[in-house]
C-alpha positions in Angstrom: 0.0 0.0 0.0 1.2 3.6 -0.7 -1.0 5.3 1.7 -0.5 9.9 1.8 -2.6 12.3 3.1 -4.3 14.8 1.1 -5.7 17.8 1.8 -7.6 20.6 -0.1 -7.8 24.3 1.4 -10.5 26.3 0.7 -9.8 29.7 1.3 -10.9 33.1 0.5 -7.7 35.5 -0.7 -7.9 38.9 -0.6 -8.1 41.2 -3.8 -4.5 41.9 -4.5 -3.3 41.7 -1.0 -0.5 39.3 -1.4 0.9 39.6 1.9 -2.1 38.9 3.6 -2.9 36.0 1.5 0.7 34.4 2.0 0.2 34.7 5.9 -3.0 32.8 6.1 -1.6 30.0 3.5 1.5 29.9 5.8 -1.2 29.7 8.5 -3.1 26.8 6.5 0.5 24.9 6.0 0.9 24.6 10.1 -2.2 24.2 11.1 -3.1 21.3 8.8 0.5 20.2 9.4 0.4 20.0 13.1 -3.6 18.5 13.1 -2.8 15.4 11.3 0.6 13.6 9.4 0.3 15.1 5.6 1.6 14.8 2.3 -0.1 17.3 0.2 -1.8 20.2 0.7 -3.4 22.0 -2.6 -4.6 25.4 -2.4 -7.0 27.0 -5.3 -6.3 28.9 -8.6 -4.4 32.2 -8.1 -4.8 32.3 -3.9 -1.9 34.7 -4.0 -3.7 37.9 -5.8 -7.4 36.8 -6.4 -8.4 36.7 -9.5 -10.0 39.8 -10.6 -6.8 42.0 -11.3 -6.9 42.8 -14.6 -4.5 45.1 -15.6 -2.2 44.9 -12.3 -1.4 41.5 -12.6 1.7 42.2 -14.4 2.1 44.4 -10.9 2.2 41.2 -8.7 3.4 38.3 -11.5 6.4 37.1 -9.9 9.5 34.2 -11.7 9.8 30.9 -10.3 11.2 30.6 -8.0 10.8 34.1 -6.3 9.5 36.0 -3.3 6.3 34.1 -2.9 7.0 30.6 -3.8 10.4 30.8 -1.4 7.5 31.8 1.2 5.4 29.0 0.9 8.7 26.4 0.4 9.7 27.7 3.9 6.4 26.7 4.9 6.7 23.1 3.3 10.1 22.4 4.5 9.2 23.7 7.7 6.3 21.0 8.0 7.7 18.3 5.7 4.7 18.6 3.2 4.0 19.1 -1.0 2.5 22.3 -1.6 0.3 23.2 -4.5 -1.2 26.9 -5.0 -1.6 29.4 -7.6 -0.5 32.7 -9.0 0.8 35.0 -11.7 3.8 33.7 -13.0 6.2 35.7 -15.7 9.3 34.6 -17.5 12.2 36.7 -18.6 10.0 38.8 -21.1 8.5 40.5 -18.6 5.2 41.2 -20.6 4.3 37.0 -20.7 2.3 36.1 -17.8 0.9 32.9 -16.6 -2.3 31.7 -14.6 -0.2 28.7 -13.1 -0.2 26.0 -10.5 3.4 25.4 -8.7 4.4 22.4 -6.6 6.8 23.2 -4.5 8.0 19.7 -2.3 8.9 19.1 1.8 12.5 20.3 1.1 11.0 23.4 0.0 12.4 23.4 -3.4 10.4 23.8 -6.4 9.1 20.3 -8.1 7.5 21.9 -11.0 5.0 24.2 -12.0 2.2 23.8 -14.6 0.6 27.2 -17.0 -3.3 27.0 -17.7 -4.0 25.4 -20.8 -7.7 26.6 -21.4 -8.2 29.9 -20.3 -11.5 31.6 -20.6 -13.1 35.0 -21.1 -10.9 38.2 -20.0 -8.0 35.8 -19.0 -7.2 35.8 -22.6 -5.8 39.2 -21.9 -4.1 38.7 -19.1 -2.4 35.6 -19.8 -0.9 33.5 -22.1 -2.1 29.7 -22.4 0.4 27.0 -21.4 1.1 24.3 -23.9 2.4 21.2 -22.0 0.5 19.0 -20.1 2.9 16.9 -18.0 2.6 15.5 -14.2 5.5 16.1 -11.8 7.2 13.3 -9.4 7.0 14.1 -6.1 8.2 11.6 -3.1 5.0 9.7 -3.2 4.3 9.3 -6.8 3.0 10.9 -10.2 1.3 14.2 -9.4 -0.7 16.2 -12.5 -1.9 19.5 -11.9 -4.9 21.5 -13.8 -5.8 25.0 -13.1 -9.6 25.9 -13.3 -11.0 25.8 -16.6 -9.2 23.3 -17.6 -11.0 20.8 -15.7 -13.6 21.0 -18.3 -12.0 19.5 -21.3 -11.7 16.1 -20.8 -8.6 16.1 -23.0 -6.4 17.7 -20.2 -7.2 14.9 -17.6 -6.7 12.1 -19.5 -2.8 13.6 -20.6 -1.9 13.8 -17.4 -2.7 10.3 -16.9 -1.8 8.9 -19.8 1.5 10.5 -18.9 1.4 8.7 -15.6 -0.6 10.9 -13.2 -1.7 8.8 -10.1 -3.5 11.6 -8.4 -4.6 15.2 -10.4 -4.7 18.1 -8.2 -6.8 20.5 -9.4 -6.9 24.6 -8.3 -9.6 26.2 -9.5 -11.6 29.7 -9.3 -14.9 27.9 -10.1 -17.7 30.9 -9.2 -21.7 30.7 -9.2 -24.1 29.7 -10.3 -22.0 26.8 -12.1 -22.0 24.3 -8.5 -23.5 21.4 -10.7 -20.9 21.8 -13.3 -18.0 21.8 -11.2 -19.5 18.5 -8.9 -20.5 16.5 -12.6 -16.4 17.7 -13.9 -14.8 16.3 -10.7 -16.8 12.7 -10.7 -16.5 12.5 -14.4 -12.7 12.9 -14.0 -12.2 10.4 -11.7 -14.2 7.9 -13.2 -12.9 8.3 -16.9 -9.5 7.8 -15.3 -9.8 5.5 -12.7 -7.5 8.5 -10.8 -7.8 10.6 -7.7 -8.9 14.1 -7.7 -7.8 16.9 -5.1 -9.7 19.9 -6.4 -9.6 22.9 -4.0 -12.2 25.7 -5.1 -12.1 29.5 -3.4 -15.2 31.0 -1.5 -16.1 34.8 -1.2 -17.2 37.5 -4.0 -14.7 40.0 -6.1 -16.6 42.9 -8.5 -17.7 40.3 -10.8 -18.0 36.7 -9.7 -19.2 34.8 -6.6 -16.8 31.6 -5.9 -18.6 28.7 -4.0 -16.3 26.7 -3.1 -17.5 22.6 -3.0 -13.5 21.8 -2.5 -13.5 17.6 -2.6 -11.2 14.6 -2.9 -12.6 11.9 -4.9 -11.2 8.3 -5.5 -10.8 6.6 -8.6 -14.5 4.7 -8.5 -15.9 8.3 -8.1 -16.6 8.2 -4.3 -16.2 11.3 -2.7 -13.4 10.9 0.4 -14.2 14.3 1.5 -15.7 17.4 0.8 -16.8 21.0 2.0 -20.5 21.7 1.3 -20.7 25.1 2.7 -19.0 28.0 1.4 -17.1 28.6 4.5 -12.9 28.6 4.8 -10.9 25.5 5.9 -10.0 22.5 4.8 -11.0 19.0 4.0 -8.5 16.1 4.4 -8.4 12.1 3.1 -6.3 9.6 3.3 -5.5 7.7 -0.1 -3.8 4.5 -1.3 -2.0 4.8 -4.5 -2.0 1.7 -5.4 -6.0 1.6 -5.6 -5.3 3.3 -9.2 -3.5 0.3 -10.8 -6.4 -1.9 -9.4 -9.3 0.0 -10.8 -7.7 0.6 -14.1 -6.7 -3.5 -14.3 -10.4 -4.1 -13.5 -11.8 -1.5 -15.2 -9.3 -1.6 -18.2 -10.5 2.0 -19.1 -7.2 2.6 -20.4 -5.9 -0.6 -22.2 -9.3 -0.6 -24.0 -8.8 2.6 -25.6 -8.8 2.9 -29.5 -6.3 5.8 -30.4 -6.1 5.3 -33.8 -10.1 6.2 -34.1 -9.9 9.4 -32.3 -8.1 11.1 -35.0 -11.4 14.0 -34.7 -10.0 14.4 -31.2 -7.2 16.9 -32.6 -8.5 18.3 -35.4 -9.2 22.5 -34.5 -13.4 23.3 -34.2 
């Protein structure tokens, strides 16, 4: 058995505040920490800034690794934990920005970090989309991770797992009144690839949008381990067996079944 301990945070950051928010994720990191043994704790889309920043996010878009990612690996080193969370990344040219997901691991050195593939509506012109869809190895095993949107196209998923993904974490700024959306995405994802799902959705309103939260981990036969109902900050925590993957897809045999060479319509532009 490879048995970890998961846990989702949901949290509500504060509009552009990215001190504040890195406190209370440091706060997060030692309380879940010191509650219960852990191996992962995933945090939602963009929890350093929020997500309505528009034209200041080139303001707060920081490289990796930088000021705010060295925060949070202090954290994870401090506490012996993988840490997943989002924010504004930039490269060298200091006009391309990302909507990204970084895993940072108990050493507190950075694992990897992932760009959103699918970005949607005014993200377009904030961000450019990320073109590779690979998992990351942390100590436990193969970790994928998929920012927001991207939970939505089943093609993202199934890469990560077809790339070896045993467990998909997935931070997301999922807002109202799409609740039935998100919960149908998360079992679907699960089922269609006998894998676990760690998806950690905000709570709390910006000008715009109205995030619910409905943070869950769900196994790889689509039960649900755990899950916050109410939108309400904390966290909700499961422990997982890896090796329950390998068993679901022998029996299921979702994956050997597949017919590649029939899916040709599958990249082929709308």
């Amino acid at each position: 058995m490879r048995e970890i301990t998961v846990a989702v945070v949901q949290m509500e950051p504060r509009l552009g505040k990215m001190e504040d928010n890195l406190v209370k994720m440091g706060e997060f990191i030692r309380r879940i920490a010191t509650e219960q043994p852990v191996d992962l704790i995933v945090f939602p889309e963009l929890v350093t800034t929020g997500y309505e920043m528009g034209p200041r996010f080139p303001q707060v878009a920081q490289r990796v690794p930088g000021p705010a990612v060295n925060i949070i690996g202090q954290r994870a080193a401090e506490y012996g934990v993988h840490v997943a969370f989002g924010m504004v990344t930039k490269e060298r040219v200091e006009s391309i920005l990302y909507n990204a997901a970084v895993l940072v691991g108990p050493d507190g050195e950075v694992i990897g970090q992932y760009h959103k593939v699918h970005l949607r509506g005014e993200e377009r012109m904030a961000f450019r989309a990320g073109y590779r869809i690979l998992p990351f190895e942390a100590d436990f095993g193969m970790v994928g991770l998929m920012v927001g949107w991207d939970l939505a196209f089943p093609e993202t998923a199934r890469s990560l797992v077809l790339e070896g993904a045993e467990l998909v974490a997935v931070l997301a700024n999922w807002e109202q009144p799409n609740v039935a959306e998100w919960k149908a995405y998360l079992l679907a994802r699960a089922y269609e690839n006998a894998v676990f799902i760690a998806a950690a959705n905000r709570i709390g309103e910006e000008p715009s949008y109205t995030f619910f939260g409905q943070s869950a981990i769900i196994g790889p036969r689509g039960r649900v381990l755990a899950a916050m109902d109410e939108p309400i900050e904390g966290y909700a925590v499961a422990k997982i067996d890896l090796d329950e993957v390998r068993r679901v897809r022998e029996e299921s045999q979702i994956l050997q079944c597949r017919q590649p060479t029939a899916y040709r319509a599958l990249v082929r532009k709308y």
